[in-house]
CHARMM-style PDB file with segment names, atoms N, HN, CA, C and O in Angstrom:
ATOM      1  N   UNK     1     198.014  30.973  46.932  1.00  0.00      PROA
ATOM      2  CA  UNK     1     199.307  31.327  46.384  1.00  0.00      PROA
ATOM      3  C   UNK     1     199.161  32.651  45.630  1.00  0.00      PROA
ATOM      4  O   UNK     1     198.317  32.731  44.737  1.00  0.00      PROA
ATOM      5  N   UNK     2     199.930  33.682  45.937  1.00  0.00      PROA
ATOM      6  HN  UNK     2     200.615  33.618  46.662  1.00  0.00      PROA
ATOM      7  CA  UNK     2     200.299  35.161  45.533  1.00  0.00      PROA
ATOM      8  C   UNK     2     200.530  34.817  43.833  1.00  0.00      PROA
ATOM      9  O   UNK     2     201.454  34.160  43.353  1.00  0.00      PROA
ATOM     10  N   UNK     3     199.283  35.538  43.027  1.00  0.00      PROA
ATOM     11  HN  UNK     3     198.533  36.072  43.417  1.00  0.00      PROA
ATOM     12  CA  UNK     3     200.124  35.399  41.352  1.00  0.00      PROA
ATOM     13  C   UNK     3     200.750  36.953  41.171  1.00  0.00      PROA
ATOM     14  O   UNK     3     200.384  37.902  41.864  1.00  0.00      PROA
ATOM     15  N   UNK     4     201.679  37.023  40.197  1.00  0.00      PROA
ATOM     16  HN  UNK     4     201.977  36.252  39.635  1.00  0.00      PROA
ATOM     17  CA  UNK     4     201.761  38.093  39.498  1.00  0.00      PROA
ATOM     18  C   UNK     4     201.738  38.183  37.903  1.00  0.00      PROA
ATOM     19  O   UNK     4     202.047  37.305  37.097  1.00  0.00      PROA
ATOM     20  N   UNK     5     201.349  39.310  37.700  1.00  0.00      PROA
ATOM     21  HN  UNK     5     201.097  40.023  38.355  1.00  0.00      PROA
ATOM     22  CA  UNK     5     201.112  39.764  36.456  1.00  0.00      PROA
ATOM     23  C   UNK     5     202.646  40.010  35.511  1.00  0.00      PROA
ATOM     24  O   UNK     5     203.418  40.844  35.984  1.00  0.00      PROA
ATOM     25  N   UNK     6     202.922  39.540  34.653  1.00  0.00      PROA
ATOM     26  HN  UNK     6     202.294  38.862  34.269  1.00  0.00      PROA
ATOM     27  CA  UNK     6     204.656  39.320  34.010  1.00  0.00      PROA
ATOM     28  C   UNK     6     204.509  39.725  33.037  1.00  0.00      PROA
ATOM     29  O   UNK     6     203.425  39.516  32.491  1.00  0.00      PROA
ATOM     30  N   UNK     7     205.495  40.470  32.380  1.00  0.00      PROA
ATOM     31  HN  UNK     7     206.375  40.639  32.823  1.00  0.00      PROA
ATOM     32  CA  UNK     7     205.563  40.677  30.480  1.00  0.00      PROA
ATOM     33  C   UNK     7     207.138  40.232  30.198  1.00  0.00      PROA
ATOM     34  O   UNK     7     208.154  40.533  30.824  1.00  0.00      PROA
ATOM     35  N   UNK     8     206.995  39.570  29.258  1.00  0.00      PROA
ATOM     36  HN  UNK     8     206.170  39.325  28.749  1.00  0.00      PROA
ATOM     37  CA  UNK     8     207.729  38.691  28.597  1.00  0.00      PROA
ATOM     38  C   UNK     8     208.453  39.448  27.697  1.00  0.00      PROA
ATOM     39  O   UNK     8     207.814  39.882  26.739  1.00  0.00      PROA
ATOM     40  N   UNK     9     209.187  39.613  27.741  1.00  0.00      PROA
ATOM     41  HN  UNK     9     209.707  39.260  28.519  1.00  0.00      PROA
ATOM     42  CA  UNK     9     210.358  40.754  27.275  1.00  0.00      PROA
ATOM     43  C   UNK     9     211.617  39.774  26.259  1.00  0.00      PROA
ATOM     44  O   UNK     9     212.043  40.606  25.459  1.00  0.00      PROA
ATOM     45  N   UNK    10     212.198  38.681  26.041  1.00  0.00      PROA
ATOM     46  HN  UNK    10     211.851  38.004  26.691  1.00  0.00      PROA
ATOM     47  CA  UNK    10     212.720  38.049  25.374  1.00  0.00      PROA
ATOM     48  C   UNK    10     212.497  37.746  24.282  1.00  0.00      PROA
ATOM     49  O   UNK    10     211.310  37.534  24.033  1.00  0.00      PROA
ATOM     50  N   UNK    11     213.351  37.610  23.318  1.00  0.00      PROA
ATOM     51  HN  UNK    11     214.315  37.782  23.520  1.00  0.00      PROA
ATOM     52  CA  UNK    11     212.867  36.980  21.903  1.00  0.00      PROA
ATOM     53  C   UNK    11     213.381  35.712  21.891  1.00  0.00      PROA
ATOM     54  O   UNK    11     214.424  35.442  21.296  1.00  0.00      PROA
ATOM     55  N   UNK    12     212.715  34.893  22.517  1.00  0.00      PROA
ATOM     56  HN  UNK    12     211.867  35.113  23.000  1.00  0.00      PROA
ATOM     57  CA  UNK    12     212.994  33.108  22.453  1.00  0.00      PROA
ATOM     58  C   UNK    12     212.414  32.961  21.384  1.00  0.00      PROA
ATOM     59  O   UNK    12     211.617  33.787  20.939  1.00  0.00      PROA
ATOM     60  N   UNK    13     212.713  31.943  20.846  1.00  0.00      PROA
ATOM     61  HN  UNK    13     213.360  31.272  21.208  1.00  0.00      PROA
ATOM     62  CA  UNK    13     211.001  31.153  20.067  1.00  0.00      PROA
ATOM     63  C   UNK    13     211.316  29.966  20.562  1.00  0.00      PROA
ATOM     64  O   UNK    13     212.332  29.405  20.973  1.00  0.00      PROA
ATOM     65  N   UNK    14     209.579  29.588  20.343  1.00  0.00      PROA
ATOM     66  HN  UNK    14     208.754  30.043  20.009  1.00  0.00      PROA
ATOM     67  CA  UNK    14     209.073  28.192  21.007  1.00  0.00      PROA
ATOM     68  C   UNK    14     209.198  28.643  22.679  1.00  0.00      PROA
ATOM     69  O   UNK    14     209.487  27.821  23.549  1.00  0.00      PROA
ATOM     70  N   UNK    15     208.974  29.843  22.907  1.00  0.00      PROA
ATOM     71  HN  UNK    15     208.740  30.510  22.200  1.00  0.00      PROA
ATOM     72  CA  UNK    15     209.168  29.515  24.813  1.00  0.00      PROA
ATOM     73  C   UNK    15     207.573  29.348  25.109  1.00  0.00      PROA
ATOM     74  O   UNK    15     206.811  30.128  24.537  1.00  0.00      PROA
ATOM     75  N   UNK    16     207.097  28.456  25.898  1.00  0.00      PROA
ATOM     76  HN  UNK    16     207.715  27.823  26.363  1.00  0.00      PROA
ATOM     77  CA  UNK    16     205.608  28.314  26.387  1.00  0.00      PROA
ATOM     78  C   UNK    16     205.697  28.335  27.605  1.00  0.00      PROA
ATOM     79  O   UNK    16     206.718  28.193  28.278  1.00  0.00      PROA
ATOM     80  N   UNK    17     204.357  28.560  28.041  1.00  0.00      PROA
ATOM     81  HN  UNK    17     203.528  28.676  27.494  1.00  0.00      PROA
ATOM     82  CA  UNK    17     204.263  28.421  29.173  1.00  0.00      PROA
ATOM     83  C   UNK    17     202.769  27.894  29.597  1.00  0.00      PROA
ATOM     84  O   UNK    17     201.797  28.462  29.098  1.00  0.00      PROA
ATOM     85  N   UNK    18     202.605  26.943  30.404  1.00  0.00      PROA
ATOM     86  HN  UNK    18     203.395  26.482  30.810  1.00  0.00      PROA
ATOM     87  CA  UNK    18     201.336  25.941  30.962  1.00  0.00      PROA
ATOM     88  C   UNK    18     200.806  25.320  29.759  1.00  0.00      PROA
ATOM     89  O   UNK    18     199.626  24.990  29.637  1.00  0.00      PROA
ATOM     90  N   UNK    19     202.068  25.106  28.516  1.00  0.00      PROA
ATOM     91  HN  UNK    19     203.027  25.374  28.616  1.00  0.00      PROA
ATOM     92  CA  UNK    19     201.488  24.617  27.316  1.00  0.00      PROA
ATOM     93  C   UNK    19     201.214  25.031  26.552  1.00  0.00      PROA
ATOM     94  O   UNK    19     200.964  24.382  25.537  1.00  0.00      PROA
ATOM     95  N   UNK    20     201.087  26.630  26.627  1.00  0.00      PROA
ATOM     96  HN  UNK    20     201.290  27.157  27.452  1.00  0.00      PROA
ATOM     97  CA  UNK    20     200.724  27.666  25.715  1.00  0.00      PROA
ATOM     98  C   UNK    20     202.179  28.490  25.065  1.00  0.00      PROA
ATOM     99  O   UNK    20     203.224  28.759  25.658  1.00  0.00      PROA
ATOM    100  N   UNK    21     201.854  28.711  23.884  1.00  0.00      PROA
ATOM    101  HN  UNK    21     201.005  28.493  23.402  1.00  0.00      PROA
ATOM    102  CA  UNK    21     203.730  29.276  23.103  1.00  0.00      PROA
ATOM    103  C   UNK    21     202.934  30.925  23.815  1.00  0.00      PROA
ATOM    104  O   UNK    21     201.792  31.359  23.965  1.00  0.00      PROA
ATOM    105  N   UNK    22     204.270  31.373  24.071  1.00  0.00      PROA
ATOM    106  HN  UNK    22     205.197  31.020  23.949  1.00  0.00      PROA
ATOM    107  CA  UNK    22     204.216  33.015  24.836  1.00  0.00      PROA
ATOM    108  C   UNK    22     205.216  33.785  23.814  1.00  0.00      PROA
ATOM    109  O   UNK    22     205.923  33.028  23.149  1.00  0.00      PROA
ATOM    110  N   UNK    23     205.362  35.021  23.614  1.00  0.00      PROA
ATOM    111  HN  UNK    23     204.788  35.636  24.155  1.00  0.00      PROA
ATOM    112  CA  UNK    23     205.906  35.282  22.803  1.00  0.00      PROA
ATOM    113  C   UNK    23     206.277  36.724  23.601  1.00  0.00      PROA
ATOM    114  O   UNK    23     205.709  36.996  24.659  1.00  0.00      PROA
ATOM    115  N   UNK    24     207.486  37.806  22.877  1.00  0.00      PROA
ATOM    116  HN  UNK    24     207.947  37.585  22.018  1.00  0.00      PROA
ATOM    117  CA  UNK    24     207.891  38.672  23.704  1.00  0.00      PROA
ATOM    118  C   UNK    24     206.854  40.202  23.491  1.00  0.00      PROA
ATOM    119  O   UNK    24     206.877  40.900  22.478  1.00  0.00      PROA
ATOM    120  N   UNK    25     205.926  40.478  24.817  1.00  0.00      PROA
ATOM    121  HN  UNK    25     205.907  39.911  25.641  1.00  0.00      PROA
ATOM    122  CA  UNK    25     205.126  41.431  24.956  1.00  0.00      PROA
ATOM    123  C   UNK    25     204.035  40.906  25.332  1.00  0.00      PROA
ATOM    124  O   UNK    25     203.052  41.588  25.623  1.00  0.00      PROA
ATOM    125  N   UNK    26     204.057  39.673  25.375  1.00  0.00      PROA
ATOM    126  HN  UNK    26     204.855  39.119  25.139  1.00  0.00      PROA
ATOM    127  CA  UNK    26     202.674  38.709  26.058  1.00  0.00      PROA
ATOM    128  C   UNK    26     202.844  39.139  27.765  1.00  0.00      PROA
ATOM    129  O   UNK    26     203.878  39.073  28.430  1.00  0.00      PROA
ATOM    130  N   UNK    27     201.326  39.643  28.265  1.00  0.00      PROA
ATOM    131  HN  UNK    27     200.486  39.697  27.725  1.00  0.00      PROA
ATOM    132  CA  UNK    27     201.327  39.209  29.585  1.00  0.00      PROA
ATOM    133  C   UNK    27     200.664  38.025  30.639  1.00  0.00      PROA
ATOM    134  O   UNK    27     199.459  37.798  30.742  1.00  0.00      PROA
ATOM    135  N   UNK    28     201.645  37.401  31.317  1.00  0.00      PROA
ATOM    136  HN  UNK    28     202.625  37.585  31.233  1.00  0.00      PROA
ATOM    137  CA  UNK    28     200.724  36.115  31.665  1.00  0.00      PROA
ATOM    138  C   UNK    28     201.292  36.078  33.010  1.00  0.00      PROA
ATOM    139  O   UNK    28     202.437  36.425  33.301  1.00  0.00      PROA
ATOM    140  N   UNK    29     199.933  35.395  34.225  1.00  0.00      PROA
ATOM    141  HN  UNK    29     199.004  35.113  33.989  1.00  0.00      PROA
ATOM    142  CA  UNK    29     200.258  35.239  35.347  1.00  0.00      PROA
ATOM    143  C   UNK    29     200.562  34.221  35.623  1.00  0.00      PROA
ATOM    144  O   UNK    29     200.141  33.187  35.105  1.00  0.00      PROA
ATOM    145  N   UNK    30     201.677  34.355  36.849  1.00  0.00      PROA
ATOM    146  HN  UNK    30     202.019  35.196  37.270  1.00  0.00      PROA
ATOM    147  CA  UNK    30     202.195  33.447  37.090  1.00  0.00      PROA
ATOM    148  C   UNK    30     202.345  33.313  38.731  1.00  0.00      PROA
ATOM    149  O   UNK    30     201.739  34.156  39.391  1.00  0.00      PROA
ATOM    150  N   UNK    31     202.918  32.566  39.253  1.00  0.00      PROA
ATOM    151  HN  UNK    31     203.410  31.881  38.717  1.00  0.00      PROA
ATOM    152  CA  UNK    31     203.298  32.634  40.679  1.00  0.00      PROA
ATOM    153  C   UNK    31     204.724  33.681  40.823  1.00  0.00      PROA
ATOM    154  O   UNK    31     205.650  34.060  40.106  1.00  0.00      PROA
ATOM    155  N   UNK    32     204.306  33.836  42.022  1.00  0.00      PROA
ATOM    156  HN  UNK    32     203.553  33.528  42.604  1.00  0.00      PROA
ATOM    157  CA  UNK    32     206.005  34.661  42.507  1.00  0.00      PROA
ATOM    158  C   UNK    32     207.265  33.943  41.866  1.00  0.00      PROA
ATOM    159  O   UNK    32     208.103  34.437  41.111  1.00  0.00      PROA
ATOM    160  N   UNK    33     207.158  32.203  42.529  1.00  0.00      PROA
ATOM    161  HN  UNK    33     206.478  31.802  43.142  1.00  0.00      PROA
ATOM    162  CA  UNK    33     208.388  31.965  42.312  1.00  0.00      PROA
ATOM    163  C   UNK    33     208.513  31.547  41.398  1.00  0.00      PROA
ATOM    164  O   UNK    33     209.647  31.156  41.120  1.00  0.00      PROA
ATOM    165  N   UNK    34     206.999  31.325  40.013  1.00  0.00      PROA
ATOM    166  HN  UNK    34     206.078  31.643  40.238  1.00  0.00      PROA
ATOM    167  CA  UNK    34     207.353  31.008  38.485  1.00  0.00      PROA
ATOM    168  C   UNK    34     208.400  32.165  38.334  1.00  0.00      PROA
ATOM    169  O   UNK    34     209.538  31.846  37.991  1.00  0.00      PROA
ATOM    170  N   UNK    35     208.027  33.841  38.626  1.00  0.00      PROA
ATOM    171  HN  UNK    35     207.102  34.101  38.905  1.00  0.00      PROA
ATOM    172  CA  UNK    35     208.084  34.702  37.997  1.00  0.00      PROA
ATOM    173  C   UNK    35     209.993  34.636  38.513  1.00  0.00      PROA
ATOM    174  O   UNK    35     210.860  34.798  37.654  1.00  0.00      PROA
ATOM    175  N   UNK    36     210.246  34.453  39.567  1.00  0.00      PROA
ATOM    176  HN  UNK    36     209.543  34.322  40.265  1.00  0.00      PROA
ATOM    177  CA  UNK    36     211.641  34.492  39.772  1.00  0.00      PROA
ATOM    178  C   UNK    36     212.748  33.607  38.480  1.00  0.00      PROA
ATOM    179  O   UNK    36     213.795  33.771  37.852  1.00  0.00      PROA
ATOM    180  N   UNK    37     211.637  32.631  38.671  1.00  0.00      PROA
ATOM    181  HN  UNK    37     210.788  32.498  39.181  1.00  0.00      PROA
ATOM    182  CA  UNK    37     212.500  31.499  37.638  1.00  0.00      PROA
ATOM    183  C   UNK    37     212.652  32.148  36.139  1.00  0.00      PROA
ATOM    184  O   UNK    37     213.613  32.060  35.374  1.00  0.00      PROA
ATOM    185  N   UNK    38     211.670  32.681  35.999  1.00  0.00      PROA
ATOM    186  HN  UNK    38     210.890  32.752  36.621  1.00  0.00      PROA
ATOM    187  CA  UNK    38     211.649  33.202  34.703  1.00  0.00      PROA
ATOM    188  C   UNK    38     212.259  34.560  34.751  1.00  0.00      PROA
ATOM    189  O   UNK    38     211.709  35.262  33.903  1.00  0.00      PROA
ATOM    190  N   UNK    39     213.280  35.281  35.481  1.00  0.00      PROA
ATOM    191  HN  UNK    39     213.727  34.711  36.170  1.00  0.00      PROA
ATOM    192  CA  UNK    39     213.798  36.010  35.882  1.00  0.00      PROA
ATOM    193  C   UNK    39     215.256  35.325  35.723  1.00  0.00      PROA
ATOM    194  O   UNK    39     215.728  35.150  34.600  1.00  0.00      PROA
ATOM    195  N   UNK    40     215.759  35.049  36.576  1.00  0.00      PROA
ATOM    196  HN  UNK    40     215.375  35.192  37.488  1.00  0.00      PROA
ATOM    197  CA  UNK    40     216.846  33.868  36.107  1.00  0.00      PROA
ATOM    198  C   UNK    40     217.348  33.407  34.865  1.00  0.00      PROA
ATOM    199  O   UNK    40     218.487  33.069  34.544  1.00  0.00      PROA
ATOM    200  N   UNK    41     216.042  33.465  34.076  1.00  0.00      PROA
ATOM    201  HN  UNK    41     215.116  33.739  34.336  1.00  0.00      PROA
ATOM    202  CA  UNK    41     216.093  32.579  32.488  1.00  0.00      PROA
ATOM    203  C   UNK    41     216.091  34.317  31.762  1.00  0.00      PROA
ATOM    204  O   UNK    41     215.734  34.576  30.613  1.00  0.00      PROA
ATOM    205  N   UNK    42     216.530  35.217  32.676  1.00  0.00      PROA
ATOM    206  HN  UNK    42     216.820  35.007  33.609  1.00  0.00      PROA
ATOM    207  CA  UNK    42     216.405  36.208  31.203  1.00  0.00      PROA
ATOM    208  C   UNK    42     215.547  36.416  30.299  1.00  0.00      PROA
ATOM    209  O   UNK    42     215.906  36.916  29.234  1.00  0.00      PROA
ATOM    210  N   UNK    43     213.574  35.908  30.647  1.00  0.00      PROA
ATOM    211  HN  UNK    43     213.282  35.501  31.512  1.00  0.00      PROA
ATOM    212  CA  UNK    43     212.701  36.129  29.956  1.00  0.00      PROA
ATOM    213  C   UNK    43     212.008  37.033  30.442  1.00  0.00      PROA
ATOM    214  O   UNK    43     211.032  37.288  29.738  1.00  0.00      PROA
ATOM    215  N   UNK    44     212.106  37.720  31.482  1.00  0.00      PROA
ATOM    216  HN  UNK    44     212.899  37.513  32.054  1.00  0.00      PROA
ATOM    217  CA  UNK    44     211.660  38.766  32.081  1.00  0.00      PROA
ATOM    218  C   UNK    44     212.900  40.248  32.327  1.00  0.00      PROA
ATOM    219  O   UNK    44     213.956  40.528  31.761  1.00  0.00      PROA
ATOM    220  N   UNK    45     212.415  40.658  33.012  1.00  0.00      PROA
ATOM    221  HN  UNK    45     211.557  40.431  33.472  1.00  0.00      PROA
ATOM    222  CA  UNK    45     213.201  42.112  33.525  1.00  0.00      PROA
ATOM    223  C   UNK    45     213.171  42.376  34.551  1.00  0.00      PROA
ATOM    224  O   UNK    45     214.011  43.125  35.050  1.00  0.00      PROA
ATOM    225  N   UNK    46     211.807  41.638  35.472  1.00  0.00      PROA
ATOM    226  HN  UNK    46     211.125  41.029  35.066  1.00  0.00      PROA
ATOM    227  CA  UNK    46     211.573  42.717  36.682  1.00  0.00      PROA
ATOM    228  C   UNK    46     210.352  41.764  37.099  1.00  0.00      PROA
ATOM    229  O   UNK    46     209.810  40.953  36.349  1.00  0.00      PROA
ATOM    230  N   UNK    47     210.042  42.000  38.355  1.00  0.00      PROA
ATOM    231  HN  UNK    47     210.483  42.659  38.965  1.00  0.00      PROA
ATOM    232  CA  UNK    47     208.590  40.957  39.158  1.00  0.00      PROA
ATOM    233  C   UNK    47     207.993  42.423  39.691  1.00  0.00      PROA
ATOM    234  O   UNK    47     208.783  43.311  40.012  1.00  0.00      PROA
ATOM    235  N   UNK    48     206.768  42.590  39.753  1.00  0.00      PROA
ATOM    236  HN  UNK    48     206.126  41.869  39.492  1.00  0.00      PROA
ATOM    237  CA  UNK    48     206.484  43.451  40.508  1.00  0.00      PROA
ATOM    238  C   UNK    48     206.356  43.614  41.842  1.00  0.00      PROA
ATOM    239  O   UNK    48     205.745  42.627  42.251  1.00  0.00      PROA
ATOM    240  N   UNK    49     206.661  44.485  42.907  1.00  0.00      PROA
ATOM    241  HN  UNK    49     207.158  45.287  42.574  1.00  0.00      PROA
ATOM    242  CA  UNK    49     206.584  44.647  43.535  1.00  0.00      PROA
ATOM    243  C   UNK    49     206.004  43.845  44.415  1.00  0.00      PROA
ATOM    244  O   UNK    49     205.205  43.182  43.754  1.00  0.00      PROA
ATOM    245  N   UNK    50     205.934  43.456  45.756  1.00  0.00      PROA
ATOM    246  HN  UNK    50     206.583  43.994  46.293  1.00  0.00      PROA
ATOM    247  CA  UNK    50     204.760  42.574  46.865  1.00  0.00      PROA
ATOM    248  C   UNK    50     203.323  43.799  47.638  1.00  0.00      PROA
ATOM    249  O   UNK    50     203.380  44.945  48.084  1.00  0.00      PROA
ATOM    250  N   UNK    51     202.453  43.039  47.506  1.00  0.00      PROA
ATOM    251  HN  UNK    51     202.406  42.109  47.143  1.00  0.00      PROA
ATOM    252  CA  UNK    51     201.621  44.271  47.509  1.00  0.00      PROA
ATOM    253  C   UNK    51     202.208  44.913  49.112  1.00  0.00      PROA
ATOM    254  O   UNK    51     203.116  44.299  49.673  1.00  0.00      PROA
ATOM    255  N   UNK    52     201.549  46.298  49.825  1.00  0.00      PROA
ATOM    256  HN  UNK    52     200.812  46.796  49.369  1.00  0.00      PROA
ATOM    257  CA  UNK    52     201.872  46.389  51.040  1.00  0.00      PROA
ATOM    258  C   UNK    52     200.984  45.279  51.949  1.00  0.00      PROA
ATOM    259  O   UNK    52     200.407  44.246  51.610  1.00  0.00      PROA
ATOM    260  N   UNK    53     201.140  46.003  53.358  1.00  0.00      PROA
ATOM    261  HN  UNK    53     201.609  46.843  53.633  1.00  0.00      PROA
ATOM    262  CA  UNK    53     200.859  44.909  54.070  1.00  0.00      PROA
ATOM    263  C   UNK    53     199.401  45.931  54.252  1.00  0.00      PROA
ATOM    264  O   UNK    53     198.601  45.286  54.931  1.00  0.00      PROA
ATOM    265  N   UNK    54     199.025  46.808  54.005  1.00  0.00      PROA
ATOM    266  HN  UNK    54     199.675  47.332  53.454  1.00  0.00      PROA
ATOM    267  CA  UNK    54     197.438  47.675  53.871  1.00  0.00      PROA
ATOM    268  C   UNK    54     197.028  46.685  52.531  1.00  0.00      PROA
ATOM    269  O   UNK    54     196.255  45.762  52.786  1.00  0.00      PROA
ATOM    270  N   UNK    55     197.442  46.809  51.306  1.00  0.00      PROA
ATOM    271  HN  UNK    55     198.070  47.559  51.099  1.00  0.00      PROA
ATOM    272  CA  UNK    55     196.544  46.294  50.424  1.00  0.00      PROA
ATOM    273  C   UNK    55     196.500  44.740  50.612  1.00  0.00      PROA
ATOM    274  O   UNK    55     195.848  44.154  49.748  1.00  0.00      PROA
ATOM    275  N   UNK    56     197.018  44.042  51.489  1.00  0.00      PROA
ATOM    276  HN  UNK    56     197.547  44.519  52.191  1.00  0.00      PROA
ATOM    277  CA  UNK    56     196.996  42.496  51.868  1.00  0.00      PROA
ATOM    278  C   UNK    56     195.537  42.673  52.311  1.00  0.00      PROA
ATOM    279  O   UNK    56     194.455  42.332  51.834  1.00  0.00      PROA
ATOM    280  N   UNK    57     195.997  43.458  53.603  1.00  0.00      PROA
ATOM    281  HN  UNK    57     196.876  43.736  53.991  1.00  0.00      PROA
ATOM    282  CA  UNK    57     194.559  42.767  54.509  1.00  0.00      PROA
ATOM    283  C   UNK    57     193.270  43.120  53.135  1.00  0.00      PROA
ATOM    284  O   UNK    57     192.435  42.261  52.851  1.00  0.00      PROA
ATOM    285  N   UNK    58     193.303  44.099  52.620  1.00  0.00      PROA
ATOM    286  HN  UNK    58     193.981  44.796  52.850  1.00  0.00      PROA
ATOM    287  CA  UNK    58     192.193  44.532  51.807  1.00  0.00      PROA
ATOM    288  C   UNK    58     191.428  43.337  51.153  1.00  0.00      PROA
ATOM    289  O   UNK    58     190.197  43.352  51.193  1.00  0.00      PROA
ATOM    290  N   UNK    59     191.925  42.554  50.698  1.00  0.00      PROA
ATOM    291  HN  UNK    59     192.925  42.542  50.665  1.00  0.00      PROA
ATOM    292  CA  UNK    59     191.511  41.367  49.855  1.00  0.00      PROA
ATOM    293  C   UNK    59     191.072  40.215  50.533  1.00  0.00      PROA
ATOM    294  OT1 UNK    59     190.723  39.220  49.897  1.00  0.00      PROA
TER     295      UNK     59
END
């Protein structure tokens, strides 16, 4: 499963994540479609990009 790298841009309090409290400027990985969800919820801004299909095969 594809993770991405997220920064947490909201001022919730108490928002956690995998159990852990996250706070706004924390970066934490997540899956694509964590990162959508948390997109949705207005705790993000933006997902990055999907790598190309050159830096796929690379890995």
């Amino acid at each position: 499963m594809e993770t991405v790298k997220v920064t947490i841009t909201a001022e919730k309090p108490n928002h956690t994540h995998a159990g852990k409290p996250v706070a706004r400027g924390d970066e934490i990985e997540v899956s694509r479609a964590d990162a959508e969800f948390l997109l949705r919820r207005q705790l993000i801004t933006k997902i990055p990009a999907e790598p190309k299909a050159d830096e796929k095969r690379d890995k």
